[in-house]
C-alpha positions in Angstrom: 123.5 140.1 85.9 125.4 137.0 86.0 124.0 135.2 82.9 125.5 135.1 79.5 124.0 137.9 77.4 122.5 135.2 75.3 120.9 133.6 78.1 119.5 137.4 79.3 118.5 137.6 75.6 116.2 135.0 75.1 114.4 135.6 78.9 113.4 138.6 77.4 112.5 137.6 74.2 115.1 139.7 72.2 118.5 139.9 70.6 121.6 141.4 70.2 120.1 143.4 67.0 117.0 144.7 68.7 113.6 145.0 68.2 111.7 145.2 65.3 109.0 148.2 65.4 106.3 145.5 65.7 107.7 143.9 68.7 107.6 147.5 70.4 104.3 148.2 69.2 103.1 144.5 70.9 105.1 145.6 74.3 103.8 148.3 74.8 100.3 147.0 74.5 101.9 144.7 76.9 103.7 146.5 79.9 102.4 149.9 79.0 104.8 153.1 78.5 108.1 153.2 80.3 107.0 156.0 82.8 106.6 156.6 86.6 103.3 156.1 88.3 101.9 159.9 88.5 101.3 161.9 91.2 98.1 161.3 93.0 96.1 165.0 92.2 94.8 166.4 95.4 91.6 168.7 95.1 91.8 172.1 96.2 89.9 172.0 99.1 91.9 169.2 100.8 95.2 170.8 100.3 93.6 173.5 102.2 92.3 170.8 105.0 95.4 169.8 105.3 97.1 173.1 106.4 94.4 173.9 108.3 95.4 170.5 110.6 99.1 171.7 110.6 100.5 172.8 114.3 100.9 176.6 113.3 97.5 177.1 112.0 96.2 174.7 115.2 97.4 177.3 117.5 96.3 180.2 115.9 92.8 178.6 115.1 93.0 178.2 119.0 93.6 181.6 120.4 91.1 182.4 117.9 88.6 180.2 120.0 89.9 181.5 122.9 89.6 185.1 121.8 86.1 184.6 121.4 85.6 183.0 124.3 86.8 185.6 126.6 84.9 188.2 124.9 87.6 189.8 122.4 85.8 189.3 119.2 88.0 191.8 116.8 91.1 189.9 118.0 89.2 186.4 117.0 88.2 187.8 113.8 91.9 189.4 112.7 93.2 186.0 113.8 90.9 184.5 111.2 91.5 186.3 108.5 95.1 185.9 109.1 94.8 182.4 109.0 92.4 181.8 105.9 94.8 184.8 104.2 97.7 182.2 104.9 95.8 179.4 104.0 94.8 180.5 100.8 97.7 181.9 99.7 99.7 178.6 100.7 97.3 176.7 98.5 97.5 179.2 95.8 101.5 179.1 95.5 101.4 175.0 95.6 99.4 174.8 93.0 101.3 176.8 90.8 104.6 175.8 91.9 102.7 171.8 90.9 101.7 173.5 87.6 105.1 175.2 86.5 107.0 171.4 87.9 104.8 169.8 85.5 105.6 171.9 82.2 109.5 171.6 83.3 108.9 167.7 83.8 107.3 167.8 80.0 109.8 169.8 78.6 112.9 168.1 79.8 112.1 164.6 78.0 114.6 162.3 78.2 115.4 160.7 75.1 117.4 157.6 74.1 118.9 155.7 71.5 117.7 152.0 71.0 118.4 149.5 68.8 114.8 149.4 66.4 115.0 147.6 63.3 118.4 146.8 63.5 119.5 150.5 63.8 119.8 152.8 66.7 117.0 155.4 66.5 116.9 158.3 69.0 113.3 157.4 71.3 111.6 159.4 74.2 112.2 157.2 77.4 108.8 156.5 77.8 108.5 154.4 74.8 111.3 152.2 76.0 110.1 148.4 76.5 111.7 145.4 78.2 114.3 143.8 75.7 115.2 147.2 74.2 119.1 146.9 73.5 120.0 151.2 74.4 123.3 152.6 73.7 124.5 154.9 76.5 127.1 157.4 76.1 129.5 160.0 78.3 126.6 161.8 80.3 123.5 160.4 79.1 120.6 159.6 82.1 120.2 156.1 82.1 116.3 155.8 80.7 115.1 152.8 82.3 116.7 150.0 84.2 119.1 147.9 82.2 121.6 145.4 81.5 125.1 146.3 80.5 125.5 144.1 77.7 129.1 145.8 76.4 131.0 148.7 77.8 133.7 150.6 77.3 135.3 152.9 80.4 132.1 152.6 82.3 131.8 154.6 85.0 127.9 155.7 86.7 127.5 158.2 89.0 125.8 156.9 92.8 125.4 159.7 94.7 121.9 159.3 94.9 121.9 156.1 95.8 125.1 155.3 97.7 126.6 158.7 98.6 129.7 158.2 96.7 130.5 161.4 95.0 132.5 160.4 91.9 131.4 158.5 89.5 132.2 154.4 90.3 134.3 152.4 87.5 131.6 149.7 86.5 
């Protein structure tokens, strides 16, 4: 962040025009699409496993045991249900609450302009490649990580990352 823009520029193997369309086609062969790593899918059955091992369902699984035990079977057996009831429909609601996150997360693309072919074209996010030269304007998510190359009254919001809740002059 302290080099010349030039300097930045030529590390990256770009300009202050852009790319051309066949430099992004080659870096994204490259480095691959501009998205996060995905969320590792968990099968059914060990989302279930794993509320099975949490302390509520522990205790009840317990004085299930115990019930049993100590002779009171139709108090063991309520218990049971109760729990695999719970289970299930805890399983049930996470994987349509996983479901419903994903079609938000698909519909909400982010989209940016960069600088392709010596024009600024309006991209999705996740075709963004190292050298892109982006334009970023009044409350625009920045796509990727960046340089500032040339601003104008810019201020970025850090709450997430600092706490400070208004925006900081950059």
């Amino acid at each position: 962040w302290t080099s010349p823009v030039e300097t930045l520029a030529r590390q990256l193997g770009s300009g202050l025009l852009g790319l051309t369309s066949a430099e992004v086609a080659d870096r994204l062969g490259t480095y691959g699409p501009n998205l996060d790593k995905p969320p590792r899918r968990v099968g059914t059955a060990q989302q279930a496993l794993r509320r099975l091992f949490e302390p509520l369902a522990l205790v009840l699984l317990c004085a299930a045991i115990l019930s049993a035990f100590t002779g009171d079977a139709p108090s063991a057996v309520i218990i049971l249900v109760i729990l695999t009831l719970s289970i299930g429909l805890d399983t049930f609601q996470e994987r349509r609450a996983m479901r419903a996150a994903e079609m938000l997360r698909r519909s909400v693309a982010v989209r940016s302009e960069a600088r392709r072919d010596g024009d600024y074209r309006l991209v999705e996010a996740e075709q963004l490649v190292p050298g892109d030269l982006i334009r970023v304007r009044a409350g625009d998510v920045i796509p990727a990580d960046a340089i500032i190359v040339a601003s104008n009254g810019f201020a970025a919001g850090e709450a997430e990352v600092s706490g400070e809740p208004y925006p900081v002059e950059k």
